[in-house]
C-alpha positions as CSV (number, residue, x, y, z in Angstrom):
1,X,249.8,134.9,63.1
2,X,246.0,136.4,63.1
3,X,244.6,136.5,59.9
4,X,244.4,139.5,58.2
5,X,241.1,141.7,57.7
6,X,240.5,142.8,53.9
7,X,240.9,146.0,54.4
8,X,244.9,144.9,55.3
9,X,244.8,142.1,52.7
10,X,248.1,141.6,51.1
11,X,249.1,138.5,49.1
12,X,252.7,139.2,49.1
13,X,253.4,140.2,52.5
14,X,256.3,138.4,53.5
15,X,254.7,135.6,56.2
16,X,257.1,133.1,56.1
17,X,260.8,133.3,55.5
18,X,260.6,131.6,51.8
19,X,259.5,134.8,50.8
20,X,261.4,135.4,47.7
21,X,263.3,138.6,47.3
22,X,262.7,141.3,44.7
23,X,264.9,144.1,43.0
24,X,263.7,146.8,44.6
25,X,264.8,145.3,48.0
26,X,268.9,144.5,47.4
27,X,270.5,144.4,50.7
28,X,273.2,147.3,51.2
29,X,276.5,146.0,50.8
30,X,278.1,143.7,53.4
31,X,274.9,142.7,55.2
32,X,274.1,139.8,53.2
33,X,275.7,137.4,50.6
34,X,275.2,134.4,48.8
35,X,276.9,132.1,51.9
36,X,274.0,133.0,53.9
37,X,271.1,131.3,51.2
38,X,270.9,127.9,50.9
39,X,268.1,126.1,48.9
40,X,265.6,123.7,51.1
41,X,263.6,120.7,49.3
42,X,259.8,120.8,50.1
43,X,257.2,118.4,48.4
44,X,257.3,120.9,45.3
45,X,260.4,122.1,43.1
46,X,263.3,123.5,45.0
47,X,263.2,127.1,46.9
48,X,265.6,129.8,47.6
49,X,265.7,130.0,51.5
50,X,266.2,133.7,52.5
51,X,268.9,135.4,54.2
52,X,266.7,136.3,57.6
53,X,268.1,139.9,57.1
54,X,266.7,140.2,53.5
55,X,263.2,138.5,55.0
56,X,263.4,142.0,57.1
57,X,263.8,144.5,54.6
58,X,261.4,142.4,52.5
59,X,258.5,142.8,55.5
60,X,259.3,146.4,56.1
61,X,259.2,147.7,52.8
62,X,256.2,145.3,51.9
63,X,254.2,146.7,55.0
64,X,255.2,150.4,54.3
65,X,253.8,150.2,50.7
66,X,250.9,148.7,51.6
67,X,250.1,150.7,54.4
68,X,250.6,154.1,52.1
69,X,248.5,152.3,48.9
70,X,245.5,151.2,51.4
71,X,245.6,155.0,53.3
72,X,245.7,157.3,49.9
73,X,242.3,155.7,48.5
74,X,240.6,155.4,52.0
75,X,238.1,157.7,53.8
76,X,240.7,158.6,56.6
77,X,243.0,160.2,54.2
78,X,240.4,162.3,52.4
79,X,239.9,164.0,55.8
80,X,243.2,164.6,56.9
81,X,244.1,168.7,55.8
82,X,247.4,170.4,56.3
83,X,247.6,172.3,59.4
84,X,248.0,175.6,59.2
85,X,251.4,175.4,61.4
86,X,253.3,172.4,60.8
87,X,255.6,172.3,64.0
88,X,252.8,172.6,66.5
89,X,250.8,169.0,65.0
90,X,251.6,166.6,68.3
91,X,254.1,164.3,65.9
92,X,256.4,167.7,65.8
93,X,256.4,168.6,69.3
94,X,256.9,165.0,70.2
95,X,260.2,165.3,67.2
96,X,261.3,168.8,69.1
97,X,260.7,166.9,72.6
98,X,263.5,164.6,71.6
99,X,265.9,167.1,70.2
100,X,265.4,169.5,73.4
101,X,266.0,165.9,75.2
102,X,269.5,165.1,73.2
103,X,270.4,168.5,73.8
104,X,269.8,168.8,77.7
105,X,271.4,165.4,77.9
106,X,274.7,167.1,78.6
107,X,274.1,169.8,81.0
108,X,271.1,168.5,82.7
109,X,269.8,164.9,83.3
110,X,267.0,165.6,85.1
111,X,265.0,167.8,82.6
112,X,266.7,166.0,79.8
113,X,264.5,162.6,81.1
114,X,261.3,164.7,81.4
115,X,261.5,165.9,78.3
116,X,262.1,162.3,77.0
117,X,259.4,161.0,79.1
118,X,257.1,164.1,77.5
119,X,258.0,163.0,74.2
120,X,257.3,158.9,74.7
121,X,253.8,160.2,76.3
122,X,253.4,162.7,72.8
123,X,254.2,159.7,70.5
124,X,251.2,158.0,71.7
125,X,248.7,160.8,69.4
126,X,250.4,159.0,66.5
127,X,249.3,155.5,67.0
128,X,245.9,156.6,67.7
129,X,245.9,158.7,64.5
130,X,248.5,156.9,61.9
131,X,249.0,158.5,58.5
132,X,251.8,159.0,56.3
133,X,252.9,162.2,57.4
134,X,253.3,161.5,61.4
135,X,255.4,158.2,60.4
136,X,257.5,159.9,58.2
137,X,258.8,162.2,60.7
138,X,258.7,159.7,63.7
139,X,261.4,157.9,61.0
140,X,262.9,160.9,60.7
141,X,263.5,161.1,64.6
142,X,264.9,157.7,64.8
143,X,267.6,158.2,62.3
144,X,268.5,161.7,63.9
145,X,268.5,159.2,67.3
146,X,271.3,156.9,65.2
147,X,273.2,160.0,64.0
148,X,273.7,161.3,67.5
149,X,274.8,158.1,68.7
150,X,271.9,158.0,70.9
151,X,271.4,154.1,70.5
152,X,269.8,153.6,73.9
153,X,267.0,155.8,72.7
154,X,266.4,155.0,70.1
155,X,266.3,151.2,70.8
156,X,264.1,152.3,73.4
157,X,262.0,153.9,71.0
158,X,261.3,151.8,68.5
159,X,260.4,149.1,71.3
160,X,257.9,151.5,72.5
161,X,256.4,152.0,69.4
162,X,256.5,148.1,68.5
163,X,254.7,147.5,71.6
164,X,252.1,150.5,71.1
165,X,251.6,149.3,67.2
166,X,250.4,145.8,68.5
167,X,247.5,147.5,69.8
168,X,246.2,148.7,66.6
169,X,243.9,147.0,64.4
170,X,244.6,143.3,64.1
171,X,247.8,143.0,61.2
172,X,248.0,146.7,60.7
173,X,251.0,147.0,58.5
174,X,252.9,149.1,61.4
175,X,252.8,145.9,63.7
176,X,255.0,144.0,61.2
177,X,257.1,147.5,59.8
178,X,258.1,148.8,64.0
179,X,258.6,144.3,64.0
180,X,261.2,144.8,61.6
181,X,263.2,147.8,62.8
182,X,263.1,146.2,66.4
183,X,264.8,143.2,64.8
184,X,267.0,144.9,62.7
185,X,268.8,146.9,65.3
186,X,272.2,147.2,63.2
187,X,270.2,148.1,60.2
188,X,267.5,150.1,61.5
189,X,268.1,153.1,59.4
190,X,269.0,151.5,56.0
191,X,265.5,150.2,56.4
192,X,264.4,153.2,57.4
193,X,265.2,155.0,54.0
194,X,264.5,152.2,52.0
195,X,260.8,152.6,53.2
196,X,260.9,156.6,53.2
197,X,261.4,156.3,49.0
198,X,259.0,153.8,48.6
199,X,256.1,156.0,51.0
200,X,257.0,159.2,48.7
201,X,256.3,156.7,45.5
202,X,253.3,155.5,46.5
203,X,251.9,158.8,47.9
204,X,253.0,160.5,44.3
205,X,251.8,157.2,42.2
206,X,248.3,157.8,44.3
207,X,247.7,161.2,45.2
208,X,249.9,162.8,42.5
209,X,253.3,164.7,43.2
210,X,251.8,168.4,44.0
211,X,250.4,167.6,47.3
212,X,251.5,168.4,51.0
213,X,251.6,164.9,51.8
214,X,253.5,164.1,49.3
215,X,256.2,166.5,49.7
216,X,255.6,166.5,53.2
217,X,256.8,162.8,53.0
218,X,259.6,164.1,50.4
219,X,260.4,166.9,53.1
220,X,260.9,164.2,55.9
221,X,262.9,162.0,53.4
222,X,265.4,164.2,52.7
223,X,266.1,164.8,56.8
224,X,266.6,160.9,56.4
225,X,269.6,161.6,53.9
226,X,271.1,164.2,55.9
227,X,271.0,162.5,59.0
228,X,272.8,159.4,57.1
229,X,275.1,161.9,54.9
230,X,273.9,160.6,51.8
231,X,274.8,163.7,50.6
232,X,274.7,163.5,46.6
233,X,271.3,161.7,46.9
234,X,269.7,164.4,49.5
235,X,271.4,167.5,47.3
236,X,269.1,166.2,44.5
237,X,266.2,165.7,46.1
238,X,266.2,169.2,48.2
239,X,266.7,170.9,44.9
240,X,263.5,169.2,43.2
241,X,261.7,169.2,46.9
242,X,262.2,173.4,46.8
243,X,260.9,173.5,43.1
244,X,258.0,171.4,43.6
245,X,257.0,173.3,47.1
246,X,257.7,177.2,45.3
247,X,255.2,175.7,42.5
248,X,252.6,174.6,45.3
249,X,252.8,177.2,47.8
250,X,254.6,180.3,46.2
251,X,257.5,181.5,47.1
252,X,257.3,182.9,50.2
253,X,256.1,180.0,51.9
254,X,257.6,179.4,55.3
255,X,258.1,175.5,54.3
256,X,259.8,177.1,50.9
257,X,262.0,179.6,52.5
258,X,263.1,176.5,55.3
259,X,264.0,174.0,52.3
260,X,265.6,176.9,50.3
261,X,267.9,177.7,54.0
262,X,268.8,174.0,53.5
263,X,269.7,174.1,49.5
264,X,271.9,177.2,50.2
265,X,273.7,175.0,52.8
266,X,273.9,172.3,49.6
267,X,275.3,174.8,47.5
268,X,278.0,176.2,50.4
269,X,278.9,171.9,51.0
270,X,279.7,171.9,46.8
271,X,282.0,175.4,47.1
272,X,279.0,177.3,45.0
273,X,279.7,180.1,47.2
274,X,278.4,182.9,45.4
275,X,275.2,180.5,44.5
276,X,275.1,179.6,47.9
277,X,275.0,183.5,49.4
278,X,272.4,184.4,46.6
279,X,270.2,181.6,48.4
280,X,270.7,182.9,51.7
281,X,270.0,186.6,50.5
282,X,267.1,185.9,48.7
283,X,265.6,183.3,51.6
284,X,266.2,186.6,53.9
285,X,264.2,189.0,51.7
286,X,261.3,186.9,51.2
287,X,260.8,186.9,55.0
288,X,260.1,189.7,55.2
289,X,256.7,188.7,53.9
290,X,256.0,187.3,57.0
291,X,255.7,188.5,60.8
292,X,256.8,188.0,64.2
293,X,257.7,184.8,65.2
294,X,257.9,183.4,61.8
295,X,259.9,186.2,60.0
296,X,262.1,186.0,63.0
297,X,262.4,182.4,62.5
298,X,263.1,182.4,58.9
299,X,265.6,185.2,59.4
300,X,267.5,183.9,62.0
301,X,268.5,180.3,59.8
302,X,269.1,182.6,56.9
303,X,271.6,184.8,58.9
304,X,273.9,182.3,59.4
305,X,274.4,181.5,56.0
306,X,276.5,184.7,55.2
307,X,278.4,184.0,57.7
308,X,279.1,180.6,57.3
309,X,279.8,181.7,53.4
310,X,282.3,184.3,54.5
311,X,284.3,181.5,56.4
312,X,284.8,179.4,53.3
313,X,285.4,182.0,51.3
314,X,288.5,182.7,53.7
315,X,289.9,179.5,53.7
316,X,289.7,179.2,50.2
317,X,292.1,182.1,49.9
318,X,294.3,180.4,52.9
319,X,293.4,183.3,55.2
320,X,294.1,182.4,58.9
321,X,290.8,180.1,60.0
322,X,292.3,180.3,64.1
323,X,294.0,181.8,66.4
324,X,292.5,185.5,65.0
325,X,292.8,188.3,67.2
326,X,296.0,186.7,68.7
């Protein structure tokens, strides 16, 4: 292993697999027990020898925390500004290049590989410019890839960026974090949302709470928990996420409208129908603060909300849910 420059310096990074585990790192259930330790005599007082899989999680979550500490304090991260439009940054055409990919897959094969191809040749704008934010949704991505039961993809992925990482500087912390997913293959998204908390942590502990790349992090998190159906941790954190973005950006803020869309669906999921429509209604009024594409955008997610209310609300009271018109 090269050694590592200062700026990457990291005494605890787990090099070698005595690295002792810590709380914040418990395995998920089932992928590790105490069968799978043993203790190893050395020349000094015995050691715990680690469960390989625990080494893993150690060395991504390790990596990821240093990586967000070192980039909140450095020069790089003083300069980075949010963009005026989110989706058009090149990490979120390279996230929309994947789902146009997944959904083409099915009807056509041939654009569905350009667009995949498109998106692999996209991703490369993030390794030559890493922050927080890009990462956060590329993680995003992959978990969305393991949701759809695209696993040849997403393997795929996560090789490409292992092998694009390794050209970075010498023991960037993204070399060992894409290390660890690519080794993990059956894990890859408990990892994955292990490191997502621990980014939005450091980015609050460092930059403070009220700012876009924080709850841009946050934002990208809470795709993480839908895409896993953690649902009672993600209904949480959409609710604080919307409160924190209405106190940054207002109200009316596209961002604020989407996340408000996605707490109305929250509410709906719980039966909080009449909560759940006031949402909707109120995320459809406040777009009309904005125009064009944008209002139509808004709009169109809050339209279905209604609708989608309407249909619980009938089965609730046992109306007929097929076979209507018959």
């Amino acid at each position: 292993m090269v050694d590592r420059p200062s700026v990457w310096a990291n005494t605890n990074a787990p090099t070698s697999p005595l690295h002792l585990s810590s709380p914040e790192t418990e395995l998920p259930e089932g992928a590790g027990d105490e069968s799978s330790r043993s203790i190893r005599r050395t020349s000094s007082p015995w050691v715990v020898v680690q469960d390989p899989v625990q080494h893993l999680f150690d060395q991504a979550i390790i990596s990821m925390k240093t990586y967000c500490n070192v980039y909140a304090v450095s020069a790089e991260s003083q300069e980075h500004f949010e963009p005026a439009v989110h989706h058009e940054t090149k990490h979120a055409i390279f996230a929309q290049e994947i789902q146009d990919s997944l959904a083409l897959s099915k009807v056509n094969a041939r654009q569905a590989s350009t667009r995949l191809l498109n998106a692999f040749v996209t991703l490369e704008h993030s390794i030559r410019n890493p922050c927080p934010m890009n990462l956060a949704l590329v993680m995003s991505v992959i978990c969305n890839l393991g949701r759809q039961n695209a696993w040849y993809i997403q393997s795929s992925l996560l090789k490409h960026l292992q092998g694009m990482a390794e050209t970075m500087q010498q023991s960037h912390p993204w070399i060992f974090l894409f290390d660890a997913l690519v080794r993990s293959p059956n894990l890859v998204t408990d990892i994955i949302l292990r490191c997502m908390r621990v980014a939005g942590d450091v980015l609050s502990s460092q930059l403070g709470r009220l700012t876009w790349k924080t709850l841009y992090v946050e934002e990208r998190l809470c795709d993480c928990l839908y895409y896993m159906g953690v649902d009672g941790e993600r209904i949480e954190a959409r609710q604080a996420l919307l409160e924190a973005q209405s106190k940054l950006y207002g109200p009316c803020a596209r961002n604020v409208l989407w996340t408000l869309t996605n707490v109305a669906d929250d509410l709906l999921q719980q039966g909080r129908t009449l909560e759940s429509e006031e949402a909707y209604y109120s995320a459809l009024v406040r777009a009309d603060a904005h125009e064009n594409y944008h209002r139509a955008k808004t709009r169109f997610a809050a339209l279905e909300g209604p609708a989608d209310v309407w249909i619980v609300r009938a089965g609730l009271r046992g109306w007929p849910s097929e076979g209507w018109g018959t």
